[in-house]
C-alpha positions as CSV (number, residue, x, y, z in Angstrom):
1,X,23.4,-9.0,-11.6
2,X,22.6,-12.3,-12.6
3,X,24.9,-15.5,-13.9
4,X,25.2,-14.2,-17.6
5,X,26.4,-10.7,-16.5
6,X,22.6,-8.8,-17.2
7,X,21.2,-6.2,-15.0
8,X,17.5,-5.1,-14.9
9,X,16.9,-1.2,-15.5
10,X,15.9,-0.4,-11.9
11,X,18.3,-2.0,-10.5
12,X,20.8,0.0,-12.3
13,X,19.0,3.1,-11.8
14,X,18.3,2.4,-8.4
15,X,22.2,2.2,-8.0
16,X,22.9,4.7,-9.3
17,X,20.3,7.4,-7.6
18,X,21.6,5.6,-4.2
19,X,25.6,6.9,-4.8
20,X,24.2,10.6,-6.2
21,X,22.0,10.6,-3.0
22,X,25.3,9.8,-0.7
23,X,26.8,12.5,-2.6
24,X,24.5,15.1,-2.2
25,X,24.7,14.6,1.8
26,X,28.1,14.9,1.6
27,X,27.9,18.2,0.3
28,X,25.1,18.7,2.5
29,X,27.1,18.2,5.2
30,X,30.0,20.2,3.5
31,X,28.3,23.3,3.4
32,X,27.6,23.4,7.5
33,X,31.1,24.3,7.4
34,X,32.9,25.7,4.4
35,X,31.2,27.9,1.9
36,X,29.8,25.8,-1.1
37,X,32.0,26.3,-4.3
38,X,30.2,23.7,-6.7
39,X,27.3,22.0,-6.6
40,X,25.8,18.5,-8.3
41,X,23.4,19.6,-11.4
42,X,23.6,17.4,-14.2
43,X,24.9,14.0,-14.4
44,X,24.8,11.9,-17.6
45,X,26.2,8.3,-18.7
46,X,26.2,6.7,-22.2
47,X,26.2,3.0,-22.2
48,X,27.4,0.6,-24.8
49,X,24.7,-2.3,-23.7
50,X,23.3,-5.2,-25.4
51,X,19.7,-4.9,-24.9
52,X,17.3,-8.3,-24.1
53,X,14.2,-9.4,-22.3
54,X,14.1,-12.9,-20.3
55,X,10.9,-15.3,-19.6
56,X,9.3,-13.1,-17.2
57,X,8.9,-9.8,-19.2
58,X,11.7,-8.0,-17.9
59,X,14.2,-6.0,-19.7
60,X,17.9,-6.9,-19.2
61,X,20.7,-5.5,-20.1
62,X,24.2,-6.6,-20.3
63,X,27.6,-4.3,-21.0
64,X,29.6,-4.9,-24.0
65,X,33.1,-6.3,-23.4
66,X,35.9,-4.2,-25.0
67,X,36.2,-5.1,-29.0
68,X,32.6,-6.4,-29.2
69,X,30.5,-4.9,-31.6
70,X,26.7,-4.8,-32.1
71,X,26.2,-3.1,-28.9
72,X,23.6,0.0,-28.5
73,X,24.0,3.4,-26.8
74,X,21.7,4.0,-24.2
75,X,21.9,7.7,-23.0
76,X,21.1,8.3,-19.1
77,X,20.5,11.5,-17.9
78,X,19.8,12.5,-14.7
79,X,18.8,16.2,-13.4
80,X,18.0,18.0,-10.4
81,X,13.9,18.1,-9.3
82,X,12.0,19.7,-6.5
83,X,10.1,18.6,-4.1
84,X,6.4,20.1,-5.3
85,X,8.0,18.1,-8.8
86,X,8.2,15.0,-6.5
87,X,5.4,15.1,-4.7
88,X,3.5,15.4,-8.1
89,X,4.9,12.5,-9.8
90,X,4.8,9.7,-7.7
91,X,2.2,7.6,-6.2
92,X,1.4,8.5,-2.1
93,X,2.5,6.1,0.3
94,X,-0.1,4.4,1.3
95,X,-1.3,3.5,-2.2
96,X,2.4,2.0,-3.0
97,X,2.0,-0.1,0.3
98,X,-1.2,-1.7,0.0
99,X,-1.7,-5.4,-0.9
100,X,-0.3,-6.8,-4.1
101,X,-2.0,-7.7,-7.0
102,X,-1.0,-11.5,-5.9
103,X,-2.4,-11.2,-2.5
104,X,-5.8,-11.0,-3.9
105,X,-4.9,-14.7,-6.0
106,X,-4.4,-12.6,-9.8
107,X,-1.6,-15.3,-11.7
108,X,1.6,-14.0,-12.5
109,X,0.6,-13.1,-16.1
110,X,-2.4,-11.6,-14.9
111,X,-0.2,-9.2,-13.1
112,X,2.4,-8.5,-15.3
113,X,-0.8,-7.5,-18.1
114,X,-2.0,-5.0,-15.3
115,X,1.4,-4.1,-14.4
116,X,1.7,-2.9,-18.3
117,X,-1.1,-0.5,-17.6
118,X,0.4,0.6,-14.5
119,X,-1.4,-1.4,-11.9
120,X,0.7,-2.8,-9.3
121,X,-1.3,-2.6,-6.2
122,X,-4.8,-3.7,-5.0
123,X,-4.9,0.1,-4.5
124,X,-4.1,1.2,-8.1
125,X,-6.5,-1.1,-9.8
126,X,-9.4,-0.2,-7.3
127,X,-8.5,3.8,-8.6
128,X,-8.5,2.7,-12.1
129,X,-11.7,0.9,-11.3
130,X,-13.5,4.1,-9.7
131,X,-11.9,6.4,-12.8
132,X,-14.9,5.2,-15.0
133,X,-13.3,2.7,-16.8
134,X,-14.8,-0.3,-15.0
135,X,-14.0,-4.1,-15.6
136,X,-15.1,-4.8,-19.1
137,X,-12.5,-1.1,-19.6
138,X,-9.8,-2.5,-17.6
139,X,-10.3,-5.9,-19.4
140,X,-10.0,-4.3,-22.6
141,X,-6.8,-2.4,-21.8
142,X,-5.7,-6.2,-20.8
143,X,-6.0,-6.9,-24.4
144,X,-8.5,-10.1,-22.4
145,X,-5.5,-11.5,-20.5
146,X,-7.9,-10.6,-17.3
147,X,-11.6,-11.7,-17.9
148,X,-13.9,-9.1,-16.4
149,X,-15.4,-12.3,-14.1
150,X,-11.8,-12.5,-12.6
151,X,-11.3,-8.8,-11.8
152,X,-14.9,-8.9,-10.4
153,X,-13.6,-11.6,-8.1
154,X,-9.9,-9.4,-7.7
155,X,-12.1,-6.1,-6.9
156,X,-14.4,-8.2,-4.2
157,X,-11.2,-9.5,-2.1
158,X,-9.8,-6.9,-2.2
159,X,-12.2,-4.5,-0.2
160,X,-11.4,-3.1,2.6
161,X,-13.4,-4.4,5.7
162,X,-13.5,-4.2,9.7
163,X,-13.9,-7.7,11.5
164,X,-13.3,-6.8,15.1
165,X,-13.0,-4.2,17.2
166,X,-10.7,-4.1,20.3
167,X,-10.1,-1.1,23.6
168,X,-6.5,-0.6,23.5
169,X,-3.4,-0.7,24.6
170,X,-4.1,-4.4,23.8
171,X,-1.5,-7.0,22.2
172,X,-2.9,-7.7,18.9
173,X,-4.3,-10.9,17.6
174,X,-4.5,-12.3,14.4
175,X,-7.9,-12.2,12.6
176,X,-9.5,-15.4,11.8
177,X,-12.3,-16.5,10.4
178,X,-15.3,-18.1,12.3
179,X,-14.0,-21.2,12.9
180,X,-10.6,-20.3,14.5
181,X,-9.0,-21.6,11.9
182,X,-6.1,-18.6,12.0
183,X,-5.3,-15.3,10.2
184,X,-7.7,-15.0,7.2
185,X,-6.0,-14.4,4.0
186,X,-6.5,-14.1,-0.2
187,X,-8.3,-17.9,0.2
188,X,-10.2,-17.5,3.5
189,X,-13.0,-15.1,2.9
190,X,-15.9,-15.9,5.9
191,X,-18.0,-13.8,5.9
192,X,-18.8,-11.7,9.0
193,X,-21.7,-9.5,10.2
194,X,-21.0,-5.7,9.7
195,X,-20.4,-5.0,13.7
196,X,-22.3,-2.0,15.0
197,X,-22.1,-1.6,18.7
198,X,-18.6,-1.3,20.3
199,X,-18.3,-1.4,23.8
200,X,-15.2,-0.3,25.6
201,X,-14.2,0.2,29.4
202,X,-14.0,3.6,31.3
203,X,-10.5,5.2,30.3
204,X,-10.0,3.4,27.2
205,X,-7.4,5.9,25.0
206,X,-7.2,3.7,21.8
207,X,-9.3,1.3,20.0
208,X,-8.0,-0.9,17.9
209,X,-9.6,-1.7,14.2
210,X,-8.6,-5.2,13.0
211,X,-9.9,-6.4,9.8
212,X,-7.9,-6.6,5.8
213,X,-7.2,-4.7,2.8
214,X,-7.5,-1.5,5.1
215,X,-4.9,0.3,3.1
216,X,-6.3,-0.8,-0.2
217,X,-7.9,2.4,-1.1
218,X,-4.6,4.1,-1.4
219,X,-5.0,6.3,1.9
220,X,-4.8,5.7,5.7
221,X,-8.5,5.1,6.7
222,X,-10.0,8.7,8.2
223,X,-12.2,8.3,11.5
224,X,-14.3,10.8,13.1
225,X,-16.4,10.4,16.5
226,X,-20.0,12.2,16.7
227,X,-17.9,14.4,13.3
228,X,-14.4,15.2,15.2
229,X,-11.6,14.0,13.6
230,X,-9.7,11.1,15.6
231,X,-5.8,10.8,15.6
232,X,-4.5,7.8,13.7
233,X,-1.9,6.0,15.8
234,X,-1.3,2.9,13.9
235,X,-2.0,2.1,10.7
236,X,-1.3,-1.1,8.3
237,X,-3.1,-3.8,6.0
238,X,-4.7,-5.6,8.5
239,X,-4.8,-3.1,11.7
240,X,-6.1,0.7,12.5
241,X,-5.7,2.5,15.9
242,X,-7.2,5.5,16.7
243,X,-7.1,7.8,19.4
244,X,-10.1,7.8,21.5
245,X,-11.1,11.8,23.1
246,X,-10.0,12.2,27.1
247,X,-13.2,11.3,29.2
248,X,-15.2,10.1,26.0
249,X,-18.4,9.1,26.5
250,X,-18.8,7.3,23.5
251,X,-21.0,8.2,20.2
252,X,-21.3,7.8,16.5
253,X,-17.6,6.0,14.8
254,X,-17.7,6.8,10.8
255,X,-14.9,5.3,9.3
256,X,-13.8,6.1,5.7
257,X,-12.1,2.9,4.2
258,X,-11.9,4.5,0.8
259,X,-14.9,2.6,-0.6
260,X,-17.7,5.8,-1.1
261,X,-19.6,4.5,1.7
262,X,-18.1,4.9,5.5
263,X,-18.5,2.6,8.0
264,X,-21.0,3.9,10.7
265,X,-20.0,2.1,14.1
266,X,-21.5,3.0,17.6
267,X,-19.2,3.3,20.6
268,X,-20.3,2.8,24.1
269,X,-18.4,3.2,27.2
270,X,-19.6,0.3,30.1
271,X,-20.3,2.1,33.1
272,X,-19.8,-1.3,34.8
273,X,-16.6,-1.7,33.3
274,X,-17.6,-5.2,32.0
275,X,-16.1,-5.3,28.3
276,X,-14.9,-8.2,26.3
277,X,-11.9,-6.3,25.7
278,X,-9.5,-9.0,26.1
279,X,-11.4,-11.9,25.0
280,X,-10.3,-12.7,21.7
281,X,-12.9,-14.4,21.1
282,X,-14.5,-10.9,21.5
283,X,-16.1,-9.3,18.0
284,X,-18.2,-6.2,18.0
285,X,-22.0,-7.0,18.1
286,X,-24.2,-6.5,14.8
């Protein structure tokens, strides 16, 4: 709540759902031990609210003091839903985690015109993007608040893409561009040869993917060697790890990044054992 006594929406809401959630593992943990007598179906609130927006675009509201007139009602109603109703209604994980619209240098009124539209993440404008209705579409629905140029320029950054490759367990290092000049981010955008050949040391269990954006398509990159499907250990933004087969002798890597083409990598196993595997100067060949 801020100095003049407003609220924003989901903050109330989010209140709210936090004590009926508290309440509905109490009598959770109620029924483990008593028979259940009632149970928590509907739960509604009227408020008497003064309704506003402030300089950002948010709505606020504020509660009316007792004798102060002018107020409107605003009806909340809240019901029980199940979890097939959940599942269908809300964005998947990965897709609500991937980079923000800022991350990939859109200005803040460029992102509150997408977020109007429903686009909050790199993710969610890149599945827009591939539904048809391209960047003059999305411009359009923008009301030309976003140029097509700039979301050309969003869509490009934001791509997901593999710039090293390293045999785990390994600590891992930052990605930087070509000159060592430390993690690449939104303004650093070197490019880098696609790498092809991957060579890793007898025994190696894990290999490590670093690179950006690699949750940007909404899904946890899939991998498969020679066509098996490989385990996904670790997954975020800027890092993928993947379970390499018992006494693998290497083969074809196809990683799907969520861009319609996979990534087709080779991985060899040194019979010397002479890898690069902890230089980190150390990038896959092309």
């Amino acid at each position: 709540m801020n100095g003049d006594g407003g609220f924003l929406v989901e903050e109330f809401l989010d209140a709210i759902s936090a004590q009926l959630d508290r309440a509905q593992d109490a009598l959770a943990a109620k029924a483990k031990v008593r028979p259940m007598t009632f149970a928590l179906r509907n739960f509604a609130i009227d408020l008497q609210v003064f309704v506003g927006m402030d300089g950002t675009g948010n709505v606020r509201l504020r509660s009316a003091a007792p004798g102060e007139t002018g107020s409107s009602t605003l009806k909340v109603d809240f019901t029980t839903i199940t979890r097939p109703m959940i599942e269908e209604n809300t964005v998947s994980l990965a897709m609500a985690q991937a980079p923000s619209l800022s991350e990939i240098g859109l200005k803040p009124q460029e992102q509150r015109q997408l977020e109007r539209i429903g686009v909050r993440t790199v993710a969610q404008l890149q599945a827009l993007h591939a539904s048809g209705a391209g960047v003059d579409g999305i411009a359009r629905l923008t009301e030309g608040a976003v140029s097509p140029e700039r979301l050309r320029v969003a869509l490009r950054l934001a791509r997901p893409e593999i710039l090293r490759a390293v045999p785990g367990p390994a600590a891992r290092a930052p990605v930087t561009d070509q000159h060592g000049n430390g993690e690449v981010g939104p303004a650093v955008r070197a490019e880098q040869p696609v790498p092809r050949l991957v060579e890793v040391p007898p025994g190696t269990s894990r290999l490590q993917l670093l690179g950006r954006n690699l949750l940007a398509g909404g899904a946890i990159p899939a991998a498969r060697l020679d066509g098996v499907p490989l385990e996904t250990t670790a997954a975020d933004d800027h890092h993928l790890e993947v379970a390499l087969p018992a006494q693998t002798s290497g083969g074809a890597l196809e990683l799907d990044l969520g861009t319609g083409e996979p990534l087709r990598l080779d991985v060899r196993v040194s019979e010397s054992g002479d890898h690069h595997g902890n230089d980190d100067r150390w990038a896959p060949g092309p």
